[in-house]
C-alpha positions as CSV (number, residue, x, y, z in Angstrom):
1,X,0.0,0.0,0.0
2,X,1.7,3.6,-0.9
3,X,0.6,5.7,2.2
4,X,1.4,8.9,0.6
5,X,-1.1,7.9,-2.4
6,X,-3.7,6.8,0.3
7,X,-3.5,9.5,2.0
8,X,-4.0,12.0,-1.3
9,X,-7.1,10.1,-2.0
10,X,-8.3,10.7,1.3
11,X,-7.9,14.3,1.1
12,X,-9.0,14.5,-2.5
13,X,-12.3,12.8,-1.3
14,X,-13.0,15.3,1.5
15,X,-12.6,18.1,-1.2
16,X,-14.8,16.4,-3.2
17,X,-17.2,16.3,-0.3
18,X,-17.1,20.0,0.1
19,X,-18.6,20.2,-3.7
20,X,-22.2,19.3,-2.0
21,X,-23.0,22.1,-0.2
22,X,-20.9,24.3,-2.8
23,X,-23.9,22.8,-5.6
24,X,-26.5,23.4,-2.8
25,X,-25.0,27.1,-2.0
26,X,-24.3,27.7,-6.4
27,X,-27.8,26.7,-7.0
28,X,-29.4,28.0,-4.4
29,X,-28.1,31.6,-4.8
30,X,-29.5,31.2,-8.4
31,X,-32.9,30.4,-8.0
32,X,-35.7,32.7,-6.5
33,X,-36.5,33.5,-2.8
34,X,-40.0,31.0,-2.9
35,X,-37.3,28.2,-4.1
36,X,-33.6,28.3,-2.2
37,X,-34.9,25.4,0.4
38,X,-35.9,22.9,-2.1
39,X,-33.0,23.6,-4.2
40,X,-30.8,23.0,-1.1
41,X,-32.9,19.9,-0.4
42,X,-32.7,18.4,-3.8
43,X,-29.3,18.2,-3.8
44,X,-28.7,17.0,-0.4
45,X,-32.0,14.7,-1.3
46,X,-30.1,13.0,-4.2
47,X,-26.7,12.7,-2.3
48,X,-28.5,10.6,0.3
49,X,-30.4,8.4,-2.3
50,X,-27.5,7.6,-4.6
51,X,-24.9,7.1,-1.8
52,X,-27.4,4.7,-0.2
53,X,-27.6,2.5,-3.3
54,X,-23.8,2.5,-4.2
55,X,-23.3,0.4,-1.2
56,X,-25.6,-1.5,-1.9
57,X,-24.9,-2.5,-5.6
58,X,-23.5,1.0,-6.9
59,X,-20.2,0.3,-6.4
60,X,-20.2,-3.2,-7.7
61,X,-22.1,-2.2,-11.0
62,X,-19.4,0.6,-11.8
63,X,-16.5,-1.3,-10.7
64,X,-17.4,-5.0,-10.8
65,X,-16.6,-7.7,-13.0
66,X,-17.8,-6.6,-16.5
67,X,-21.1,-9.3,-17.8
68,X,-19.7,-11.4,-20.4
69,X,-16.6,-9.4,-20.8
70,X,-18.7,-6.7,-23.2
71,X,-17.8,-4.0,-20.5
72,X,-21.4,-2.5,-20.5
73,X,-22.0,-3.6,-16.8
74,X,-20.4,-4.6,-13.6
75,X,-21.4,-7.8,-11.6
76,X,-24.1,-6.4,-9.4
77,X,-23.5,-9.0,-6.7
78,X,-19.8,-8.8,-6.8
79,X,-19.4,-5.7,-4.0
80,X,-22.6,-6.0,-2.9
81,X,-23.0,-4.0,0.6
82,X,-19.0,-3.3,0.4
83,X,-18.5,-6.1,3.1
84,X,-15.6,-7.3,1.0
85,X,-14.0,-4.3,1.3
86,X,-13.5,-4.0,4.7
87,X,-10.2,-6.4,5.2
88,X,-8.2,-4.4,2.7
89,X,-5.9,-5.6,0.3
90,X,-2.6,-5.4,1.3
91,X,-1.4,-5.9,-2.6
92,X,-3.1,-3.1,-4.0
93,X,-1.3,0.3,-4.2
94,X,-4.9,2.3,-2.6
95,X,-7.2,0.5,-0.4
96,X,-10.5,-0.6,-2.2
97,X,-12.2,1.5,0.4
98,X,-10.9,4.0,-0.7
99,X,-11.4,4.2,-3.7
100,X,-15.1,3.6,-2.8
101,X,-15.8,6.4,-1.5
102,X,-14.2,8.7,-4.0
103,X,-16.1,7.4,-6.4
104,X,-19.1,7.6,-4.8
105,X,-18.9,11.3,-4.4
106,X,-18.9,11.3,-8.1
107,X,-21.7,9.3,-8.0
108,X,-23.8,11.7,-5.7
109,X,-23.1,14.6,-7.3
110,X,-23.4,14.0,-10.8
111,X,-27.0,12.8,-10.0
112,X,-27.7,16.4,-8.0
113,X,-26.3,18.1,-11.2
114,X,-29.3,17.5,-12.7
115,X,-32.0,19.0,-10.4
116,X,-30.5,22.6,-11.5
117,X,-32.6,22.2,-14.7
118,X,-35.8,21.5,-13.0
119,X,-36.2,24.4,-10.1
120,X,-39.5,25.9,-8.9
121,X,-41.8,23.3,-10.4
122,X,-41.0,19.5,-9.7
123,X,-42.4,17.3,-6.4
124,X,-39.5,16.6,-4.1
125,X,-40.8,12.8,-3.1
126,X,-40.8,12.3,-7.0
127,X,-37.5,14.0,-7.4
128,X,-36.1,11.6,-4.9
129,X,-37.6,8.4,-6.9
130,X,-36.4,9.8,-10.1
131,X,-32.6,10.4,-8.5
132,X,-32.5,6.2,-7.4
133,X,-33.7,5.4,-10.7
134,X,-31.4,7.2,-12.8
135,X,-28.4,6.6,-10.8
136,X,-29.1,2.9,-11.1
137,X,-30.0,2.7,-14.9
138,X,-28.0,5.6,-16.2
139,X,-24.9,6.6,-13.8
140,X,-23.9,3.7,-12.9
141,X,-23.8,1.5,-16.1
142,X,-22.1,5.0,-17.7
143,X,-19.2,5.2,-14.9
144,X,-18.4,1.5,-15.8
145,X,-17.9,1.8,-19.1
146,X,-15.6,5.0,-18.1
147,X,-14.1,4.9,-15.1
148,X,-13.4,0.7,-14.8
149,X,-10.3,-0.3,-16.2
150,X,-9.7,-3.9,-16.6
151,X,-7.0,-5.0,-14.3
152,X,-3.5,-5.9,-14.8
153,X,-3.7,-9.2,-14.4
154,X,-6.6,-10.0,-17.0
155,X,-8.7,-11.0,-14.0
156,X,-11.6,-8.4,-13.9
157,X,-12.6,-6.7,-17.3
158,X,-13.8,-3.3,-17.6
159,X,-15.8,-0.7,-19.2
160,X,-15.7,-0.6,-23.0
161,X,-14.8,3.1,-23.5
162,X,-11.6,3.1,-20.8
163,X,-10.1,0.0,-22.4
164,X,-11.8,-1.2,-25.9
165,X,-12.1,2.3,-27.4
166,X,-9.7,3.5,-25.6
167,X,-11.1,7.4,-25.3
168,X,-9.6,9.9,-22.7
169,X,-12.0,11.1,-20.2
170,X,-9.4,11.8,-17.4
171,X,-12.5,12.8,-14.7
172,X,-15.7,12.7,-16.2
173,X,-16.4,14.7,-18.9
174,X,-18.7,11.7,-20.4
175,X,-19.8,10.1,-17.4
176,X,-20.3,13.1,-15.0
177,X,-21.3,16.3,-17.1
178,X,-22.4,14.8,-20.5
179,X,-24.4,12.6,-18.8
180,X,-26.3,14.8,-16.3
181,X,-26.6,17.2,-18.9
182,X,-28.9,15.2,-21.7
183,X,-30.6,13.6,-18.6
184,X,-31.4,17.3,-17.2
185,X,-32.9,18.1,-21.2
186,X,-34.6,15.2,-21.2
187,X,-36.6,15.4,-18.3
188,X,-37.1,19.0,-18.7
189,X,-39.1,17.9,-22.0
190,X,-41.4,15.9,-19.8
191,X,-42.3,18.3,-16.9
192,X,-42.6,21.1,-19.1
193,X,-42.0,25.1,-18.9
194,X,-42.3,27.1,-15.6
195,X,-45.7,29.1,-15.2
196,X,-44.8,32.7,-17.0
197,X,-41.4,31.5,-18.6
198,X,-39.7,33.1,-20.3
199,X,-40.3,35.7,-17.1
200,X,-38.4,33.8,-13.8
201,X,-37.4,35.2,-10.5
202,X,-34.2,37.0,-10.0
203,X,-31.2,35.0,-8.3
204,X,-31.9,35.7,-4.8
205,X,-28.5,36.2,-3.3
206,X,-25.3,36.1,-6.3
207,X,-23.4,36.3,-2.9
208,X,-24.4,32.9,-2.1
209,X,-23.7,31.9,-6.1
210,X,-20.3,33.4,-5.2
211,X,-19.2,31.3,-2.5
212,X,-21.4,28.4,-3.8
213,X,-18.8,28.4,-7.1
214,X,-15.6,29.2,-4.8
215,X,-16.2,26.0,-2.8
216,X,-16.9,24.1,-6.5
217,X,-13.4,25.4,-7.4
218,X,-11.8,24.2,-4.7
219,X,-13.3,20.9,-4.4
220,X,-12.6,20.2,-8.3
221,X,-9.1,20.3,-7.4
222,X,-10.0,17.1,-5.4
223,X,-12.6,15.7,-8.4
224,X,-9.8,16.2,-11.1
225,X,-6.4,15.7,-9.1
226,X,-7.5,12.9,-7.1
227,X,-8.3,11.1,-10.3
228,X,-4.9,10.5,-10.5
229,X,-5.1,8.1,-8.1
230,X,-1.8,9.0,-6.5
231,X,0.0,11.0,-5.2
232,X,2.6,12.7,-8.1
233,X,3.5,14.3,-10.9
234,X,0.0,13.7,-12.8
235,X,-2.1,14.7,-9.9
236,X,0.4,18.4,-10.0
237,X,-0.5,18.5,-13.8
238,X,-3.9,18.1,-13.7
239,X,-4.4,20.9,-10.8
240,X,-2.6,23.2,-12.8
241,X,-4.2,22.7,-15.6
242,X,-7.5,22.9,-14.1
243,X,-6.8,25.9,-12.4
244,X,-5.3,27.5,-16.1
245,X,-8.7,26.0,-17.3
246,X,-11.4,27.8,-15.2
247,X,-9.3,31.3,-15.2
248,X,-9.4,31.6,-18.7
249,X,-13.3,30.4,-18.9
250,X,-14.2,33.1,-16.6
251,X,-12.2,36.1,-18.7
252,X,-13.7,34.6,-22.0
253,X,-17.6,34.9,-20.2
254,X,-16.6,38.6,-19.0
255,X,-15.7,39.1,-22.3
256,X,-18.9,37.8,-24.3
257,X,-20.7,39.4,-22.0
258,X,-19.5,42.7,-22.1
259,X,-19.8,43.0,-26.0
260,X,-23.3,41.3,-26.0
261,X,-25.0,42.9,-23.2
262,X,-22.9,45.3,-22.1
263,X,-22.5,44.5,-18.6
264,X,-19.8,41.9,-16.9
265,X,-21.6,40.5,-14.5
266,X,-20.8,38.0,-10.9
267,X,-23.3,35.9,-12.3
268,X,-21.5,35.8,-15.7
269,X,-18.0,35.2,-13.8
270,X,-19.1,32.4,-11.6
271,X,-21.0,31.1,-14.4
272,X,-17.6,30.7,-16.6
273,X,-15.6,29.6,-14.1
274,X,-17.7,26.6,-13.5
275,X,-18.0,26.5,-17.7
276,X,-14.2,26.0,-17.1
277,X,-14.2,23.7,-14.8
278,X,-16.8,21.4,-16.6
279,X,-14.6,21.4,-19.7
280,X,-11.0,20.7,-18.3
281,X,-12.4,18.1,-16.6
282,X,-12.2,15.4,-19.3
283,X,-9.0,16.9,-20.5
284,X,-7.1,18.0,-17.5
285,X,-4.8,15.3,-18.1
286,X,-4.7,15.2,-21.6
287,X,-3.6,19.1,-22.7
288,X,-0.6,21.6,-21.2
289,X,-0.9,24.5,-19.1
290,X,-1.7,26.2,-22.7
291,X,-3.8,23.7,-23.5
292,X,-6.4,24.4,-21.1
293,X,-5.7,28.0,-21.6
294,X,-7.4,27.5,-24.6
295,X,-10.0,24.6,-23.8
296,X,-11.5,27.2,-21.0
297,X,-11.1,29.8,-23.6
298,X,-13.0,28.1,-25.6
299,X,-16.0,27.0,-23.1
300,X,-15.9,30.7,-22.1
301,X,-17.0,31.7,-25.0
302,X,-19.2,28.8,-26.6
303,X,-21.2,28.1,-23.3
304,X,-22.8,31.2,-22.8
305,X,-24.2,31.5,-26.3
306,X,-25.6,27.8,-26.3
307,X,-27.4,29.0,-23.1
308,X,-29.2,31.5,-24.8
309,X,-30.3,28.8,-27.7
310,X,-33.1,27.7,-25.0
311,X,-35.2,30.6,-25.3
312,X,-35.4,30.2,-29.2
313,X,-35.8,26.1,-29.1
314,X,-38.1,26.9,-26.3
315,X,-37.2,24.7,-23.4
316,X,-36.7,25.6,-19.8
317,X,-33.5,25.0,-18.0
318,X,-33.5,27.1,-14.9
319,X,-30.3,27.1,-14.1
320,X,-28.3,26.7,-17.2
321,X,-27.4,22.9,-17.0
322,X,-27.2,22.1,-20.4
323,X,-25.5,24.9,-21.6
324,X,-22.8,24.4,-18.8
325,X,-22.5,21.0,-18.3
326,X,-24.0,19.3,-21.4
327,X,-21.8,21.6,-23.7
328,X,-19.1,22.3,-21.6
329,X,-19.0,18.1,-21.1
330,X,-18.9,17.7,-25.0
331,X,-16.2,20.3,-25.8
332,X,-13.6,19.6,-22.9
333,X,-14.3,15.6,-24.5
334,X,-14.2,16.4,-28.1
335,X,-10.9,19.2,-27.5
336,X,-8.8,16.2,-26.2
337,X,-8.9,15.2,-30.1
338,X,-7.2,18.5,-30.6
339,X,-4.7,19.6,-28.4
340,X,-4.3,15.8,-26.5
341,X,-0.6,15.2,-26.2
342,X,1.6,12.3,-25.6
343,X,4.0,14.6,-22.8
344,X,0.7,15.0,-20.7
345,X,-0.3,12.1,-18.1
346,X,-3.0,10.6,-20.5
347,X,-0.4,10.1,-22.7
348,X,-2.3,10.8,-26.3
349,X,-1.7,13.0,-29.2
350,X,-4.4,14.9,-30.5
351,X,-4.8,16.6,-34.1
352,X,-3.1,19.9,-33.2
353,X,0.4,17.7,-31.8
354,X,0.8,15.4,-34.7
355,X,-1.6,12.3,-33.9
356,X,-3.9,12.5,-36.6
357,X,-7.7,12.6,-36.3
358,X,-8.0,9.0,-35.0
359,X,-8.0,10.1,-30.9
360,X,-10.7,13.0,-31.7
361,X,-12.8,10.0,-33.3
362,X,-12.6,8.0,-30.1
363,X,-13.7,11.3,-28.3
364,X,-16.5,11.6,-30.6
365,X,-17.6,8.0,-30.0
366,X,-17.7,8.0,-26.7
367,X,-19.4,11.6,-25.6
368,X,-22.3,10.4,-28.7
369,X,-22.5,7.2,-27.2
370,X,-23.0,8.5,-23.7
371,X,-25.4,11.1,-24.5
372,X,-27.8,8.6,-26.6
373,X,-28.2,6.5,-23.9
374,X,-28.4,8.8,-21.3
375,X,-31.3,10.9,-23.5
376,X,-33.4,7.9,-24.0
377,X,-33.1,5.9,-20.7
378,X,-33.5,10.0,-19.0
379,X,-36.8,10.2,-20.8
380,X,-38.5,6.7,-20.2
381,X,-37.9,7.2,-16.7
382,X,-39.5,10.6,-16.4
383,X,-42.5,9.8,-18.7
384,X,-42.9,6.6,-16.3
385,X,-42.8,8.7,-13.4
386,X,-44.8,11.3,-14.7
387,X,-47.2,9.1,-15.9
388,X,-47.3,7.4,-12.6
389,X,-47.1,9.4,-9.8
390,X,-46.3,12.5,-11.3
391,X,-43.3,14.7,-10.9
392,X,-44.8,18.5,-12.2
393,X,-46.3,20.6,-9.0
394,X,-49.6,22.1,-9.9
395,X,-50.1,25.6,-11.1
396,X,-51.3,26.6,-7.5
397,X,-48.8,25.2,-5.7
398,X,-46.0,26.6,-8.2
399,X,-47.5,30.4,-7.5
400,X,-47.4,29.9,-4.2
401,X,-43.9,29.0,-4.0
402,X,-42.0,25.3,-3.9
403,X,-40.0,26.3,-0.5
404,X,-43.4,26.0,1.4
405,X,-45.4,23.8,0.0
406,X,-42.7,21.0,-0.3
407,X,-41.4,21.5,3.1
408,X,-43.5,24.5,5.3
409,X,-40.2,26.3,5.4
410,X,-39.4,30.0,4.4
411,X,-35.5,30.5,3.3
412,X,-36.0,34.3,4.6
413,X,-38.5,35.2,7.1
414,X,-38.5,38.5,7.3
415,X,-41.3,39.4,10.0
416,X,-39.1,38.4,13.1
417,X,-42.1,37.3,14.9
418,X,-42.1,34.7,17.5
419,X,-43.9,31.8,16.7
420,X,-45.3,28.5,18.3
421,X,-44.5,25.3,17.8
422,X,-46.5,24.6,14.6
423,X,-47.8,28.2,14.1
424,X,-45.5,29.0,11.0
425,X,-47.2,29.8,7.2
426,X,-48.6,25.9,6.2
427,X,-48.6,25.2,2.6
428,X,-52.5,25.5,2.6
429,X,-52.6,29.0,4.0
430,X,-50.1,30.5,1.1
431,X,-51.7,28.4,-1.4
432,X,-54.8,30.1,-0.4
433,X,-53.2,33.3,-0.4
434,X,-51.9,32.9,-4.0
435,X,-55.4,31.9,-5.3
436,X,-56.8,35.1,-3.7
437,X,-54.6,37.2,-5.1
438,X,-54.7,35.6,-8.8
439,X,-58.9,35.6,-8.5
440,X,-57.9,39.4,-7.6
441,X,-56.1,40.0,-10.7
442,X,-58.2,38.4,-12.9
443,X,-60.5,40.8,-15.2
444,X,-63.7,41.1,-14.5
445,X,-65.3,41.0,-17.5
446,X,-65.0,38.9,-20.6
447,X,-63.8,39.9,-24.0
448,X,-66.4,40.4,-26.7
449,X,-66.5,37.5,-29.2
450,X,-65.4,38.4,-32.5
C-alpha cells in the first residue's frame, strides 16, 4: 500500500465532499426566494439516495466484473453491501475503500447536477424516486464503461470506453457532465415550462452563487487531481491545468458578455468559471498548461451562447445545465482530439500535436454514445414517473412557491415574529393566499367575441 497515495485520496475525497453544499450554496443563490430550500434539499436529497444504493450495488455495477466481458456492466453481486472491502488488500497500491468512497462522491453529485434544470416546479418525493432510478440505470452502467479499467492481471474486465475504445476522459467529462446534462434536457421535455417563462425570478442572493462556485473550485481540485489516483506528478498537472482552465473560462464569459450585453456581470463570472471547470475536466490530463488556456477559452466563449439557444428552441432549464454542463462536457471531451498530447499524463496526441484525427474520433464515439443513452433511458424514466405518480407541482402550488409547500419552510423570514410550535405559514394558508390574489387579478369581464 503507498501511504502517501492513500492519504492523497483521502484528502482528494473530502474536497470532493465539500462540492455538495458548494452545488446546494451555487444553485441556491441562483434560484428565486420562494425556491432556495428545495434547491438545497434536492441536492442533499439526491446525495443521500445515490450514496445509499452504491453500497448497496452501486459500487459493484461501476467497478465490478464486466457481464460477459462486453464492459457494458459490472457484476451487481460482486461488491454488494461493500462487506468485501473491509479487510483491505494489502497488494493493492490504494485501499478498495478507498477508492469507494471517491467514487461515490462522483456518483452523488453528478445525480444532483441534474436538479439545477428543474427548479421551482417539480415534487421533491418524486424527485427523490427519479434520483434512485437514474443513478441505477444511467450513472452507474455509464461510470463503468468509463471509469473501470480492466485489471493488470486480466482478471476483472472493464468498461468498454476506458479500455476497448480506448477514449480519454481523465474525470468525467462523459460520465459526469455529458451525462447529467442530456438527462437534465430530457426530463425538462417531460415536466414542461415554468408558469410565465420566459419571465423567472431574480437570483436571490449572487453572494451565495459566489461562494457556492468558490467552494466548487476548490473541491474540483480534489474531483480532477484525485483522479490521479496518487500522489505525483499527474495529480500536480492536472491541478494546474485545471486551475489555467477555469481562469481563462471566466475572462472569456466577461468578455462575451461585455460586447453582448454590455455588462460583466458576478453571475457571468461564476457562471464561466464553472463552464471551465466542466470542460478541463475530461481533459485535465490530456492538454498543457496552454492547452487548457485555450480549452477554457473556448468554453468561455461557446457556453454562454448555447445558453441563450433555450429561449429560441423553447425549453426551460432554470439554471443553465445544459449549456454548462452538457456543452461544456462535450467540448472539454471532443478538444482532447485536438490539443491531446503524448508529454501529458494521459499520454495521447491529439490533431493539433501530430496524432492525426483518429484520438478526436474515439472522443467523438464515446461523448455520442453516452449522450444517446443517457437521453433515451432520462426520458423513459421521467414519462414513467410522470405518468405514474407525477413529478410537475400544480399551477397553485407553483404560484405559491415550492419552499413552502414541499417542506413549510421559508428561506428568509423577514417578520421576526415569535412563533409557536406549529404556528408557522402551512402550505395551505399560502396556497390560499396565492389563489386570492390571482382571483384578484383576474378581469372582471369577458372579451367580446369576434
Amino acid at each position: 500500500m503507498d501511504v502517501g497515495s492513500t492519504a492523497f485520496i483521502l484528502a482528494s475525497s473530502m474536497a470532493v465532499a465539500l462540492m455538495i453544499p458548494g452545488l446546494a450554496l451555487f444553485y441556491g443563490g441562483m434560484v428565486g426566494s420562494k425556491s432556495v430550500l428545495n434547491m438545497i434539499m434536492m441536492v442533499f436529497g439526491a446525495v443521500a439516495v445515490v450514496g445509499v444504493l452504491w453500497t448497496f450495488y452501486g459500487f459493484s455495477m461501476a467497478f465490478g466484473d464486466s457481464y460477459g466481458g462486453l464492459g457494458l456492466l459490472g457484476n451487481i453481486t460482486e461488491h454488494m453491501g461493500l462487506g468485501d472491502l473491509v479487510a483491505g488488500d494489502d497488494t493493492a497500491t490504494l485501499p478498495p475503500a478507498a477508492v469507494a468512497i471517491f467514487q461515490a462522491l462522483f456518483a452523488v453529485i453528478t445525480t444532483a447536477l441534474i436538479a439545477g434544470a428543474i427548479s421551482d416546479r417539480v415534487r421533491f418525493g418524486p424527485w427523490l424516486l427519479f434520483s434512485g432510478l437514474w443513478a441505477t440505470l444511467v450513472y452507474f452502467p455509464v461510470a463503468h464503461w468509463v471509469f473501470a479499467f480492466d485489471s493488470a492481471d486480466g482478471s476483472v474486465t472493464g468498461g468498454w470506453i476506458a479500455n476497448k475504445l480506448g477514449a480519454v476522459d481523465f474525470a468525467g467529462g462523459t460520465a459526469v457532465h455529458i451525462n447529467a446534462g442530456i438527462g437534465a434536457l430530457a426530463v425538462i421535455l417531460v415536466v414542461g415550462k415554468r408558469t410565465g417563462w420566459p419571465k423567472q425570478a431574480r437570483p436571490n442572493n449572487l453572494p451565495l452563487v459566489a461562494a457556492g462556485a468558490g467552494i466548487l473550485w476548490f473541491g474540483w481540485f480534489g474531483f480532477n487531481g484525485g483522479s490521479a489516483l496518487a500522489a505525483g506528478n499527474a495529480a500536480s498537472v492536472v491541478m494546474l491545468t485545471t486551475f489555467n482552465a477555469t481562469c481563462a473560462a471566466m475572462l472569456a464569459w466577461l468578455v462575451v458578455e461585455r460586447f453582448r450585453d454590455g455588462h460583466a456581470t458576478t453571475l457571468g463570472a461564476m457562471s464561466g468559471a464553472i463552464a471551465g471547470l466542466v470542460a478541463i475536466t475530461p481533459s485535465c490530463g490530456a492538454v498543457t498548461p496552454m492547452g487548457a488556456f485555450a480549452v477554457g477559452a473556448i468554453a468561455g466563449v461557446v457556453c454562454p451562447l448555447a445558453i441563450s439557444l433555450k429561449y429560441r428552441l423553447g425549453y426551460d432549464d432554470s439554471l443553465d445545465v445544459i449549456g454548462v454542463h452538457l456543452v461544456g462536457g462535450l467540448l472539454g471531451t471532443l478538444l482532447v482530439g485536438f490539443f491531446g498530447t503524448d508529454e501529458a499524463p494521459s499520454g495521447q496526441s491529439g490533431l493539433f500535436y501530430g496524432g492525426g484525427f483518429g484520438l478526436l474520433g474515439k472522443q467523438a464515439i464515446a461523448a455520442f454514445a453516452v449522450l444517446g443513452y443517457s437521453f433515451v433511458v432520462s426520458l423513459l424514466i421521467a414519462v414513467v414517473l410522470q405518468k405514474t405518480i407525477g413529478l410537475r407541482l400544480s399551477p397553485e402550488k407553483e404560484a405559491a412557491g415550492i419552499d413552502v409547500v414541499e417542506h413549510a419552510e421559508l428561506a428568509y423570514d423577514l417578520e421576526g415574529k415569535a412563533h409557536a410550535p406549529g404556528t408557522g405559514p402551512t402550505p395551505e394558508a399560502v396556497i390560499a393566499s396565492a389563489e386570492k390574489l390571482t382571483a384578484e387579478a383576474a378581469p372582471t369581464s369577458t372579451p367580446a367575441s369576434s
